[in-house]
Backbone as a ProteinNet text record, in pm:
[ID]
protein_1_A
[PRIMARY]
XXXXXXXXXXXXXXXXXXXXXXXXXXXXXXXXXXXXXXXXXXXXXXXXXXXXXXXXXXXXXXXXXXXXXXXXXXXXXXXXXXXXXXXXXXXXXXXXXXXXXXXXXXXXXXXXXXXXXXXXXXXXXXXXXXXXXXXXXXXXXXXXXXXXXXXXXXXXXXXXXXXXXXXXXXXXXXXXXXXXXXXXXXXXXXXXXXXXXXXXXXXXXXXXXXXXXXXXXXXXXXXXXXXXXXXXXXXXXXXXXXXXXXXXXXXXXXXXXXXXXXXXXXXXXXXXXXXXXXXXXXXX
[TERTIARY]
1648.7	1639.8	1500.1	1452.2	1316.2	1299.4	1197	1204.4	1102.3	1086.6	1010.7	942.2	993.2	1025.4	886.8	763.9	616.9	537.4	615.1	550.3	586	530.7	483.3	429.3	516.3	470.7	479.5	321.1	301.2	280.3	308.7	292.8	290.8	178.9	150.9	264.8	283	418.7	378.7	285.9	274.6	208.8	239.4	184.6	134.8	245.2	244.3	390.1	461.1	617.3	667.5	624.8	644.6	618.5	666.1	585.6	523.3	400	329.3	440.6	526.9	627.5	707.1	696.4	730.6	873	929.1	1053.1	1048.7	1097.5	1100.6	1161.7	1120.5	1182.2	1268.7	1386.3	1509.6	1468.8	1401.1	1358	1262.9	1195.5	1125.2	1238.4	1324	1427.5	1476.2	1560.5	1638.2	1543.6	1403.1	1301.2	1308.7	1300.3	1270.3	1397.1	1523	1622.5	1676	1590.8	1617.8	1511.5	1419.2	1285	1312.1	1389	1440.6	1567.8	1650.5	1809	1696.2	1607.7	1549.4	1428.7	1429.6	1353.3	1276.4	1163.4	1059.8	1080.6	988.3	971.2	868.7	969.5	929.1	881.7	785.4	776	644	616.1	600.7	464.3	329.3	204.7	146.1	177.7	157	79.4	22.9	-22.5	73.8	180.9	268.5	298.5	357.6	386.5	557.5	598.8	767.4	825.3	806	897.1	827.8	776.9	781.4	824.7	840.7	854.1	1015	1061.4	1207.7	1285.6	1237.3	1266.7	1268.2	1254.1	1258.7	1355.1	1375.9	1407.6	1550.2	1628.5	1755.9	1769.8	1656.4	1639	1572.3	1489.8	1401.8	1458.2	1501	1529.5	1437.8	1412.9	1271.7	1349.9	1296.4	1338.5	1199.7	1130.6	1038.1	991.1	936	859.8	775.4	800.4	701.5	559	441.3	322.3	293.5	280.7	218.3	87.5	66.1	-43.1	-166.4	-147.7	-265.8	-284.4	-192.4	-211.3	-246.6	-154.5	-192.6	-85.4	52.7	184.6	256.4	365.8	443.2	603.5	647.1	796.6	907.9	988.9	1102.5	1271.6	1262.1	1383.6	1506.7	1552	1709.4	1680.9	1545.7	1577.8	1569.8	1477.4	1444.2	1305	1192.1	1101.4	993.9	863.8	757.3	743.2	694.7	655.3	535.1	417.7	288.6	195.6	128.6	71.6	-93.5	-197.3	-282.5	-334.1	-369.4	-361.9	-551.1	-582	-662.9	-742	-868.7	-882.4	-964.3	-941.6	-963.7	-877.2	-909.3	-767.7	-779.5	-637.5	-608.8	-649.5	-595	-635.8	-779.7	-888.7	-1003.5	-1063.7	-991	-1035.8	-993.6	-864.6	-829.3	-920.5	-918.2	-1028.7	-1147.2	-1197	-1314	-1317.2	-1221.5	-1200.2	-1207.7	-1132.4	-1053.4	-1231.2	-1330.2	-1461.9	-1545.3	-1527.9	-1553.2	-1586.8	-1459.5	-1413.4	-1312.8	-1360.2	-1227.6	-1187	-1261.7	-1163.8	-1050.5	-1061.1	-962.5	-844.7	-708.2	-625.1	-629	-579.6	-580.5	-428.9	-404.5	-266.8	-287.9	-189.8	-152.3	-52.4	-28.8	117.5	164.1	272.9	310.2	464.9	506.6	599	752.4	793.5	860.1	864.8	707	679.5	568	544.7	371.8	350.7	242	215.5	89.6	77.7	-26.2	-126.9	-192.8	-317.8	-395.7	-429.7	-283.5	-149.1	-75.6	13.4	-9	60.5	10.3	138.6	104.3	268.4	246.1	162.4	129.9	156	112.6	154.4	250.1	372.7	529.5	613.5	590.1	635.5	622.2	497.9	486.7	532.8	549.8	630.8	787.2	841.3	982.7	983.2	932.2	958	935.5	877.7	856.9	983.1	1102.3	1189.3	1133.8	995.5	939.1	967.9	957.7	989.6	879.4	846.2	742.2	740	613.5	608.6	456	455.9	301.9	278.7	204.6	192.9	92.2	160.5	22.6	-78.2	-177.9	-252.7	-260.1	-301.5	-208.3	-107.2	26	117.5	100.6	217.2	213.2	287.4	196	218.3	270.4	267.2	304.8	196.8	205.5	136.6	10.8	-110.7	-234.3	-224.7	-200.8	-214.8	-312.3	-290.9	-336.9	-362.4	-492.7	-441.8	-546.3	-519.4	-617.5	-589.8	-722	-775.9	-731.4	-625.8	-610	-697.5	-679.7	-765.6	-672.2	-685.9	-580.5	-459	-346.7	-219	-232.9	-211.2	-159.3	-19.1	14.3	159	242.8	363.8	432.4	459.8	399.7	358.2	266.9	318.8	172.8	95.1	141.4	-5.4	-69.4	-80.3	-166.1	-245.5	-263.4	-342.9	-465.6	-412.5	-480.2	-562	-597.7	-667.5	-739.5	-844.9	-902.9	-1019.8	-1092.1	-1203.4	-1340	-1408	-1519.5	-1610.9	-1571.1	-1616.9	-1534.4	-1406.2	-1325.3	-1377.7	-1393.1	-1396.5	-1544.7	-1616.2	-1761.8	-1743.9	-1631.7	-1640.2	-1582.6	-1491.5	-1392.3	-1513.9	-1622	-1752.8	-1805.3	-1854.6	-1912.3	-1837.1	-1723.5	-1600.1	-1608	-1571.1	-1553.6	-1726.7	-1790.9	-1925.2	-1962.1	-1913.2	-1922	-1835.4	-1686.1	-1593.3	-1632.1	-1694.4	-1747.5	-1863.9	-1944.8	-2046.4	-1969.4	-1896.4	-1854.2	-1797.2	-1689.2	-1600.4	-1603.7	-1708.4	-1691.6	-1699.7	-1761.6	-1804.5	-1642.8	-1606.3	-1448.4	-1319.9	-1344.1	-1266.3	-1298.7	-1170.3	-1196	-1130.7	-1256.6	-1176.2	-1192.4	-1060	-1034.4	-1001.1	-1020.2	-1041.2	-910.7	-787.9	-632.8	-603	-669.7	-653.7	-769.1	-748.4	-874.1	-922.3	-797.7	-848	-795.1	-768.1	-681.3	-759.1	-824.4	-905.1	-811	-811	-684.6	-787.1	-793.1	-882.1	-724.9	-796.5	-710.5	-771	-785.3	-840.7	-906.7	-1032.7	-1134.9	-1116.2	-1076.3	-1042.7	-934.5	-872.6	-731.5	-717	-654	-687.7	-482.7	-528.4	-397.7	-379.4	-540	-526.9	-507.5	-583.8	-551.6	-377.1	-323.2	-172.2	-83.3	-153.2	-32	-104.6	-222.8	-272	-169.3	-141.7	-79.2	105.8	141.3	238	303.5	234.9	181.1	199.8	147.7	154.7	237.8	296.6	421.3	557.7	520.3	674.8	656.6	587.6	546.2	506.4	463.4	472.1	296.9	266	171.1	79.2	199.8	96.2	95.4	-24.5	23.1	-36.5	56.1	35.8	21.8	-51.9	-20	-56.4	20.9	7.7	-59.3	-139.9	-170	-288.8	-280.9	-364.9	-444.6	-458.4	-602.7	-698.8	-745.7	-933.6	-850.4	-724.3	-694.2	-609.5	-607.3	-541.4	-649.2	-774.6	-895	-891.2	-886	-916.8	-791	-630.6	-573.3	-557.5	-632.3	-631.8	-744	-845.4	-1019.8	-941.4	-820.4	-838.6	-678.4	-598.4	-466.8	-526.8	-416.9	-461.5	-452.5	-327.7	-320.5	-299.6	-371.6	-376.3	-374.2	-300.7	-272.6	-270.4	-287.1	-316.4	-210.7	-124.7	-76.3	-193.2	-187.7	-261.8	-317.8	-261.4	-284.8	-375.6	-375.3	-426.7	-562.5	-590.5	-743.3	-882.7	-783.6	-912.6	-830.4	-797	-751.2	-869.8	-939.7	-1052	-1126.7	-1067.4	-1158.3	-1057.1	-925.1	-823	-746	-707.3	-588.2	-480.8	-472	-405.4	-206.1	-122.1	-35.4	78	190.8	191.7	181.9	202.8	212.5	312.8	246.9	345.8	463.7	502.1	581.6	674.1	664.9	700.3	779.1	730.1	741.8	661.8	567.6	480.9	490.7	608.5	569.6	671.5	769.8	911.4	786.5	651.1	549.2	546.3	510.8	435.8	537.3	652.3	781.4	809.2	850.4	878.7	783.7	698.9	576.3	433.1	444	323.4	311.6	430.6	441.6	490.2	581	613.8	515.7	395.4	284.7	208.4	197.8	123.2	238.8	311.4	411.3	394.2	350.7	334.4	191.9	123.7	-16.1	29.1	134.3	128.1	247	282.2	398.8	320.4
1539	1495.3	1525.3	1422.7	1455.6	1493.7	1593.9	1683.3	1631.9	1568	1527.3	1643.4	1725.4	1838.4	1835.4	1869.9	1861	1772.8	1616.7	1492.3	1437.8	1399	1309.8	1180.4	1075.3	956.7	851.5	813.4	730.4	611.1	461.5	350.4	245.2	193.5	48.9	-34	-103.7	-187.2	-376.6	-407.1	-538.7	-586.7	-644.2	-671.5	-527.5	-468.3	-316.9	-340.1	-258.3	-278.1	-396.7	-484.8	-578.4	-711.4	-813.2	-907.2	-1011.6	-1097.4	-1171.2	-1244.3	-1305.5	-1374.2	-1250.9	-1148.1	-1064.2	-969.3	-1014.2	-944.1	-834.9	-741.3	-646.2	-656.1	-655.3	-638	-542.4	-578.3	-430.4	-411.8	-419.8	-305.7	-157.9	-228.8	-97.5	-26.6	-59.4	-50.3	98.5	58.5	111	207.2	191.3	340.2	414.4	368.6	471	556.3	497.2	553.4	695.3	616.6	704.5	843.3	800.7	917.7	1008.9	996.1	1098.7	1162.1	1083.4	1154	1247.8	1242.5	1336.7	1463	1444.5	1551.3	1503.9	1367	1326	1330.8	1365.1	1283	1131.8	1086.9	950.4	857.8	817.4	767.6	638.6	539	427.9	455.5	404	447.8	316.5	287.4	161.2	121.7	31.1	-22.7	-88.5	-70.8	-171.5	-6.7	-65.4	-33.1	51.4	126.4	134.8	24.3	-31	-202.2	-302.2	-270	-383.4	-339.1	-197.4	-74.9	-90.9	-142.5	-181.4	-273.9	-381	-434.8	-391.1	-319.9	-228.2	-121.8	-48.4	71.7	81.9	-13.5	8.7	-37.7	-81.2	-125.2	-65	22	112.7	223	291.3	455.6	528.5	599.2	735.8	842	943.7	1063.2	1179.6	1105.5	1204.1	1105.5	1124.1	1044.1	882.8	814.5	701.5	751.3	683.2	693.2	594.2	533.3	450.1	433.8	302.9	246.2	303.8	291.3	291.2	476.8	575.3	712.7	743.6	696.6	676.3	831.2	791.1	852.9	891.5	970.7	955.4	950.1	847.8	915.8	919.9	1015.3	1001.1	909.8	875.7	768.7	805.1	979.7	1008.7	1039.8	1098.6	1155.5	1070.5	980.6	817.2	916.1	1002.6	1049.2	1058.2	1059.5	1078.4	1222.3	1266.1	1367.7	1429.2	1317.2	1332.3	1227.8	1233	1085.5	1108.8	1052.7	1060.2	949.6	945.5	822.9	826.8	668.6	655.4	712.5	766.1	823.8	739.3	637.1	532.6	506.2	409.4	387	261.5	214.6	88.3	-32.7	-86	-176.9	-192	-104.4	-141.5	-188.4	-130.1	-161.6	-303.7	-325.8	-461.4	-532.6	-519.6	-638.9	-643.9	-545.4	-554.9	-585.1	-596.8	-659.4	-832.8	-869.8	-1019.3	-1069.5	-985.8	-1052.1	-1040.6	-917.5	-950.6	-1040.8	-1096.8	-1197.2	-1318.4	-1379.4	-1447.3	-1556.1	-1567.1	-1634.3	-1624.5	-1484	-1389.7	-1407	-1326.1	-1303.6	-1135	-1065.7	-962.9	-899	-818	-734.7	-585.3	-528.6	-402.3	-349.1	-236.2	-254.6	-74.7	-117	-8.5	74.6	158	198.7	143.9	65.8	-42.3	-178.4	-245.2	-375.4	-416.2	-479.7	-579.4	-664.6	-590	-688.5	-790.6	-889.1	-971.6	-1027.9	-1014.4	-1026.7	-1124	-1282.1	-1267.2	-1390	-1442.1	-1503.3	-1577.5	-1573.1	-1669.2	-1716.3	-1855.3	-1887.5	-1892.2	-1907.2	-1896.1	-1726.2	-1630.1	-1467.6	-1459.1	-1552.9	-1520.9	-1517.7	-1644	-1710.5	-1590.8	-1526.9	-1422.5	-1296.2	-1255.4	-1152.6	-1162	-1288.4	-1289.8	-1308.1	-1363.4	-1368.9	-1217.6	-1128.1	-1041.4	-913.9	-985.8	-905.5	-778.2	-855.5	-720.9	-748	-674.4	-676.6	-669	-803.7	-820.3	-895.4	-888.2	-919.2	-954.8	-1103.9	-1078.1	-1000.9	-923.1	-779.1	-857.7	-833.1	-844.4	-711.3	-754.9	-657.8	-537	-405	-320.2	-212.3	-344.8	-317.2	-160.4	-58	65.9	19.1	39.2	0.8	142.5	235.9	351.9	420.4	522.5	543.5	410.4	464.6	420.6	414.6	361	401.4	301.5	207.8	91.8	-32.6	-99.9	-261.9	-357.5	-421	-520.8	-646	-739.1	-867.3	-937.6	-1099.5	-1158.5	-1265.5	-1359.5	-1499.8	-1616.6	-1712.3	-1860.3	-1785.8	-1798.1	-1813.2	-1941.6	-1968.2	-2099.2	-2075	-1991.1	-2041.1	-1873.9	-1879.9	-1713.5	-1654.2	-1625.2	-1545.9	-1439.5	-1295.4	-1180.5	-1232.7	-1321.5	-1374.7	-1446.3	-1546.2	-1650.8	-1586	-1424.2	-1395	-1309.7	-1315.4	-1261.3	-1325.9	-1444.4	-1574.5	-1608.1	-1701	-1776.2	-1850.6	-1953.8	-2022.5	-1937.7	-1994.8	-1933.4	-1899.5	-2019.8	-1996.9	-1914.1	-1881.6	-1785.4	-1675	-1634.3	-1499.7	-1459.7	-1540.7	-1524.4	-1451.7	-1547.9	-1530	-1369.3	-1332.8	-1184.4	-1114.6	-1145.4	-1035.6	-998.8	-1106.3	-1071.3	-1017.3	-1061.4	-978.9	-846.5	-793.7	-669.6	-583.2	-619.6	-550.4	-530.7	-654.4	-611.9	-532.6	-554	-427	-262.6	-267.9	-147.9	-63.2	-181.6	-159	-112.7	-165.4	-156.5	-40	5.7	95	163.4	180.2	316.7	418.4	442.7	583.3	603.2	602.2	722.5	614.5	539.4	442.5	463.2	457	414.8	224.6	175.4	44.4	18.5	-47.6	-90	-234.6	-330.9	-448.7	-472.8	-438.7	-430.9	-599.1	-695.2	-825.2	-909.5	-1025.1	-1091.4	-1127.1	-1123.9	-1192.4	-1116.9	-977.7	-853	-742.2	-720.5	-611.3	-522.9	-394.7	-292.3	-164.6	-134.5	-42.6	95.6	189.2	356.8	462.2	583.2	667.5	757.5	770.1	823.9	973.7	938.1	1039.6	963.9	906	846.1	781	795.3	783.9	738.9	728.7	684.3	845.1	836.1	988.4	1068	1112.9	1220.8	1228.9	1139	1093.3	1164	1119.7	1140.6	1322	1344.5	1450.6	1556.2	1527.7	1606.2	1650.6	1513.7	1504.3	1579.5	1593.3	1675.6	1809.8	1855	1978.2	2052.9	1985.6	2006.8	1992.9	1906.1	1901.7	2019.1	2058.6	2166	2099.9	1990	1932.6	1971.2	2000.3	1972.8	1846.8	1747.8	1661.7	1481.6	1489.6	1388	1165.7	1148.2	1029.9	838.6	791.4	701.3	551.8	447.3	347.3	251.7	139.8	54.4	-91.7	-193.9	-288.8	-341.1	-286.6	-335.1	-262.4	-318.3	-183.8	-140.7	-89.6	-32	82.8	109.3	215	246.8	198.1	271.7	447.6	511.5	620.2	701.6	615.5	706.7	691.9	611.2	607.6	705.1	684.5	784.8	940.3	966.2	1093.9	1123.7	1058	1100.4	1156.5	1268.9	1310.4	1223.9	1100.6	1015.8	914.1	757.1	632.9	466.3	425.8	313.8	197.3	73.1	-51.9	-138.5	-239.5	-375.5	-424.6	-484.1	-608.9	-661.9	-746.7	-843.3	-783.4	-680.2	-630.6	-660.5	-668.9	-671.4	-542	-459.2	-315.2	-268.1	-339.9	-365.7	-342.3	-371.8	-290.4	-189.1	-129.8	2.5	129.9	79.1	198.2	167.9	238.1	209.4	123.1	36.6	-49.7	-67.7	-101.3	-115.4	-275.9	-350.6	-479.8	-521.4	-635.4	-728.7	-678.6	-697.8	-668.5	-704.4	-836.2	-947.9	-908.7	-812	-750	-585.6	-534.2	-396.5	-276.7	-298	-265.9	-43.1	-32.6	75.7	131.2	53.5	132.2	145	84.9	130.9	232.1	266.5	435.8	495.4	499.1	585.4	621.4	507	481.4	556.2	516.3	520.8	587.3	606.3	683.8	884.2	868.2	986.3	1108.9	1061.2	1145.7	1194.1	1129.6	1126.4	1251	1215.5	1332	1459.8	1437.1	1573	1683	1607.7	1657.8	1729.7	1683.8	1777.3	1867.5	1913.8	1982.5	2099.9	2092.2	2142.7	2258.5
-2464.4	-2324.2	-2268.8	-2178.9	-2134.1	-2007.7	-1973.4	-1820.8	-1755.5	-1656	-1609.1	-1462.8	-1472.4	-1346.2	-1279.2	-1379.9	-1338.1	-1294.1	-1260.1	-1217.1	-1125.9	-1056.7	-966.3	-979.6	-963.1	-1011.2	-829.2	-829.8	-725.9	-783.1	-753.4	-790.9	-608.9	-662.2	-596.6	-558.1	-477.1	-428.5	-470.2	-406.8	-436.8	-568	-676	-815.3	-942.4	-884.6	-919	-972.8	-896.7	-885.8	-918.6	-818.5	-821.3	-889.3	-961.8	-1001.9	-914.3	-926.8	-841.5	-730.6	-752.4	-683.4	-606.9	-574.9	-524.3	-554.2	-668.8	-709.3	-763.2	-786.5	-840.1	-981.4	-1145.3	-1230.5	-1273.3	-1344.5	-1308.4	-1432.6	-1548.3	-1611	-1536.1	-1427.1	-1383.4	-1283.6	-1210.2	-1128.6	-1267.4	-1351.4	-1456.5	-1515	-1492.7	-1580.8	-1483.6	-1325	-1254.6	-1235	-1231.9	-1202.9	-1330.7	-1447.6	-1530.3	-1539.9	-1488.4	-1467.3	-1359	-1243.3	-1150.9	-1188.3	-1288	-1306.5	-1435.3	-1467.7	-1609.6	-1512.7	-1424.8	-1287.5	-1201.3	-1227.2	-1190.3	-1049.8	-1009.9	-853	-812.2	-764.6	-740.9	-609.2	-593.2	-505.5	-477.3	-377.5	-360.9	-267.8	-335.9	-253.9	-253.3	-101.2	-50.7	42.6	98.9	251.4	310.2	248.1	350.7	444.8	586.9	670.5	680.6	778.5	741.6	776.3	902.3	882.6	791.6	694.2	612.9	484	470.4	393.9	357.2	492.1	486.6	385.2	343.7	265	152.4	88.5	-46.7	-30.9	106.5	97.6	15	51.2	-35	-176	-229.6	-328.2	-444.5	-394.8	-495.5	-479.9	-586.9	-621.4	-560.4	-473.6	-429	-439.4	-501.2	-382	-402	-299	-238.1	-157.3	-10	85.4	94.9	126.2	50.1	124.4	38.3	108.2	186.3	282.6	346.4	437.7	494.4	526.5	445.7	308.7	202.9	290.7	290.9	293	439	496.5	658.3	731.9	639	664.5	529.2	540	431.4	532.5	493.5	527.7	452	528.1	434.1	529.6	381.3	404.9	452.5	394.9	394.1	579.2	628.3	719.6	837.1	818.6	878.6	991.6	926.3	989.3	909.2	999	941.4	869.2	787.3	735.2	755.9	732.8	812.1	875.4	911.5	975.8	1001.7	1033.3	1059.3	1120.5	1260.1	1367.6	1332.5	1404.9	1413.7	1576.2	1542.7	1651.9	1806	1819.8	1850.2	1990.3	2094	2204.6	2141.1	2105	2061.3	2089.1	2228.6	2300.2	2300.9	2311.4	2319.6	2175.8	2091.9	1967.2	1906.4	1945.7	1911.6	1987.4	2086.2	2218.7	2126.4	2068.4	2019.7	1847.5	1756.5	1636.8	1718.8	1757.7	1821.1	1859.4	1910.1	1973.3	1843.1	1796.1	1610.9	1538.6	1512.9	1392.9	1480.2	1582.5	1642.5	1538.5	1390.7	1312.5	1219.9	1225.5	1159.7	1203.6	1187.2	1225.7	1222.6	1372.6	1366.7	1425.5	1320.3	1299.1	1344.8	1446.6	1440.7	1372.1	1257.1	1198.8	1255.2	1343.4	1447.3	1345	1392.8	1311.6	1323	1437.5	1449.9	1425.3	1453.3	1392.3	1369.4	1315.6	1346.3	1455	1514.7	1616.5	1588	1630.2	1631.3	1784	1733.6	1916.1	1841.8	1899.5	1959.4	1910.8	1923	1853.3	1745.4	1637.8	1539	1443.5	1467.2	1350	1275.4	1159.5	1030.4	992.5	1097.4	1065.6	1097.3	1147	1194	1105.9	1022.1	870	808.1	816.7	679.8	699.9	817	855.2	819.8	892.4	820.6	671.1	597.8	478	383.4	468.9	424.7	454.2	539.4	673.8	741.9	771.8	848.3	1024.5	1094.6	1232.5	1300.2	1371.1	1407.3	1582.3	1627.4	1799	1827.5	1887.5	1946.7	2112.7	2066	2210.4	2303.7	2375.9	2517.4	2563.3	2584.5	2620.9	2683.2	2659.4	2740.9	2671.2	2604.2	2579.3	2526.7	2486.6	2396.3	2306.7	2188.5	2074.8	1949.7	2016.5	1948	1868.9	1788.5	1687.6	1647.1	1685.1	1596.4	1450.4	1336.5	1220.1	1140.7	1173.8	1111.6	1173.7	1153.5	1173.7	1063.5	1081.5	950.3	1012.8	926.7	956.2	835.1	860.4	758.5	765.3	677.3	660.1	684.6	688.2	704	639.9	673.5	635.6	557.4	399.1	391.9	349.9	333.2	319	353.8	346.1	379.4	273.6	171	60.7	37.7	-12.8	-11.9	-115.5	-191.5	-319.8	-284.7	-149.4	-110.3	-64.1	-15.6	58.4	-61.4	-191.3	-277.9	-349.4	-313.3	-361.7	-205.7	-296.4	-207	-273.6	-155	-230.5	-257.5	-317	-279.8	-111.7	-83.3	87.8	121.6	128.9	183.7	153.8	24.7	28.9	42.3	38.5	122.4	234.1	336.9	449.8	479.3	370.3	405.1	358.4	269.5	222.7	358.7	409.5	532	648.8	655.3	790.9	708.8	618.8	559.1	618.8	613.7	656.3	753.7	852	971.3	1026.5	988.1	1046.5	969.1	866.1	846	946.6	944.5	1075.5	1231.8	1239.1	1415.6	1418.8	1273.8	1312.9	1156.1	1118.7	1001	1060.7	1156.9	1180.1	1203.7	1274.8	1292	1222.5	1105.4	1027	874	774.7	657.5	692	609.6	586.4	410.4	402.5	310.6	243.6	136.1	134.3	2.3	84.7	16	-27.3	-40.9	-88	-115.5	-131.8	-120.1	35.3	109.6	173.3	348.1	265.9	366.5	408.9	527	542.5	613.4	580	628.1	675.1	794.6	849.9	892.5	873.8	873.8	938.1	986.6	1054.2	913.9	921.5	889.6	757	667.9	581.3	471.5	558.5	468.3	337.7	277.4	96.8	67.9	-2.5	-114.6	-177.1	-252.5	-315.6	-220.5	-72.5	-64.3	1.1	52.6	87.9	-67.2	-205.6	-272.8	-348.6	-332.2	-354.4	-237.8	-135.2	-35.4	-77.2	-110.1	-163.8	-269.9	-381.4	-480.2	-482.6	-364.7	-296.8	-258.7	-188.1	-101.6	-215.9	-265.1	-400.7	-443	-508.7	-612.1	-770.4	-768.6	-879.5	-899.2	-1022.2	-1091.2	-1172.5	-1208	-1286.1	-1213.4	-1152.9	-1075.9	-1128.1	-1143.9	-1230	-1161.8	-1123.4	-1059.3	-1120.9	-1057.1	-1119.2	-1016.3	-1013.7	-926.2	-994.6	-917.9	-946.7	-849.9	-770.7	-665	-625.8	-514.4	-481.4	-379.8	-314.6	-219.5	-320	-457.1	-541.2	-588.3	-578	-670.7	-650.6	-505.1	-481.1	-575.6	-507.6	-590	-766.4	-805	-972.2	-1017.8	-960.3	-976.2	-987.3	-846.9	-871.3	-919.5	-961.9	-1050.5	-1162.1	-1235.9	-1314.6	-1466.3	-1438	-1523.4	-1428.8	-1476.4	-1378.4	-1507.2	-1457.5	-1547.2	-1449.9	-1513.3	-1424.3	-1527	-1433.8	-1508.7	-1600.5	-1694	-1775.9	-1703.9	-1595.3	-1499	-1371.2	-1343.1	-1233	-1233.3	-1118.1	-1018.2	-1065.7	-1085.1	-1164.8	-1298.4	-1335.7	-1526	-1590.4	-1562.8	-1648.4	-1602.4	-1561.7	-1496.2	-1525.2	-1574	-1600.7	-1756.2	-1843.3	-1971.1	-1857.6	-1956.8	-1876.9	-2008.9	-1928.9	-1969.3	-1986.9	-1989.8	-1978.8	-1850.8	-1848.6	-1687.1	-1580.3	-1487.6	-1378.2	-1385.3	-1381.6	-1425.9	-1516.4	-1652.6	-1741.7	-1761.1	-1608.1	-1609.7	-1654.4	-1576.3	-1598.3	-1557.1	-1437	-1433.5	-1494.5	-1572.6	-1685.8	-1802.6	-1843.2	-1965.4	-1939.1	-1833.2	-1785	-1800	-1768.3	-1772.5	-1925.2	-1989	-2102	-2210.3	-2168.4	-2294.5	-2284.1	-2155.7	-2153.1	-2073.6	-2006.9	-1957.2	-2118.4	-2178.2	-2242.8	-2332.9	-2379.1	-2449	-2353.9	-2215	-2121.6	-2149.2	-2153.6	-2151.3	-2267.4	-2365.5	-2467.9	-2530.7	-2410.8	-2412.7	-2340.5	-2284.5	-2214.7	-2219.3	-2355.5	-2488.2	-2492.4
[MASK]
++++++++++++++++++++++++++++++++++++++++++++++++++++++++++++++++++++++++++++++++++++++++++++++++++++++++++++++++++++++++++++++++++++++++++++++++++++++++++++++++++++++++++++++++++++++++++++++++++++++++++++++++++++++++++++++++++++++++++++++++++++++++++++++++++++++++++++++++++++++++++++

């Protein structure tokens, strides 16, 4: 029988977990379930938000906190509370007013701990919210939006899919090169931003990491060996500093990590399966 007692396993949610079309394969469903009944602690290090967080929750095995907004928060599910959070230090409203004068070709998202809001309405971001069953509202100005944690800039909606937003033309993603630089400019100083798609800029309060979210995590379990899985530049920090980090085949920084099969395939039952017990054993 294998003990997983010393790990900590964080994994990516979209083309991670998940395959491109957004399903979850029940081979990884069936590794993970079998990696926590053997000790592991498990859990989901994401940018999605808790209402969008929702759609998984009854579906994925955890039991330890999820990470969210790319290490913004962690919460936990049994208790339906944050664990920790780190707001942006920013007053909202002025900051949206001033993304929206930014980039007014963008689309700009607040993702609050009840819903996504949008400033300001957009049906192409309505579509993609429901399809996602996230709970969402366009806010009026002003409004209290709760907790600061996050907001990000999308590109055209073409369709209500998280993979359309991971593509684009060449002019498009020209255009997110240059939005990405300027929102670094306006708001690095008291902002991490991050470039979670092709075509997804996700700005966080000034420190915030994936790593240091699941480095914290880590901590607090009592676990020692901390292992994570992911395929985009919004998991780079936490792959650089896991002590073991693996990428789908298919992934976006597949070549920058040992990489394991396709998302599509099950990619994080490899790591379970086949690669943790190999770490365990250096450690015999």
């Amino acid at each position: 029988m294998k003990d997983f007692s010393d790990v900590l396993l964080t994994v990516d949610y979209d083309r991670t977990l998940t395959a491109p079309d957004s399903t979850i394969p029940e081979r990884n469903l069936e590794a993970i379930r079998y990696f926590i009944e053997q000790g592991g602690a498990f859990t989901v290090n994401t940018g999605r938000s808790v209402p969008m967080a929702r759609s998984f929750m009854d579906i994925v095995p955890v039991n330890a906190p999820l990470l969210l907004y790319n290490g913004s928060a962690a919460y936990d599910t049994r208790a339906n509370r944050l664990e920790f959070c780190h707001e942006i230090p920013l007053d909202l409203w002025q900051t949206v007013n001033a993304a929206r004068k930014l980039l007014p070709d963008l689309n700009v998202e607040v993702q609050g701990l009840d819903a996504h809001y949008a400033c300001p309405p957009n049906p192409g971001w309505e579509a993609f919210c429901r399809r996602q069953h996230c709970a969402c509202k366009f806010a009026q100005p002003g409004e209290d939006l709760g907790a600061f944690l996050k907001f990000s800039f999308y590109g055209r909606f073409k369709d209500d899919t998280v993979s359309s937003l991971f593509e684009g033309t060449p002019e498009e993603l020209h255009r997110m090169d240059e939005a990405e630089a300027l929102v670094r400019q306006a708001f690095g100083a008291h902002c991490e931003v991050f470039r979670a798609g092709a075509r997804i800029i996700d700005v966080h309060a000034k420190g915030v990491s994936k790593a240091r979210s699941a480095r914290e995590l880590l901590h607090r379990l009592g676990r020692s060996i901390l292992v994570c899985v992911g395929d985009a530049e919004n998991d780079l920090s936490m792959m650089k500093d896991a002590d073991y980090a693996y990428a789908p085949a298919d992934g976006y920084i597949a070549g920058q990590f040992e990489t394991v099969c396709k998302c599509a395939d099950g990619a994080v039952a490899d790591v379970i399966y086949e690669k943790i017990p190999g770490i365990l054993k250096n450690f015999g």
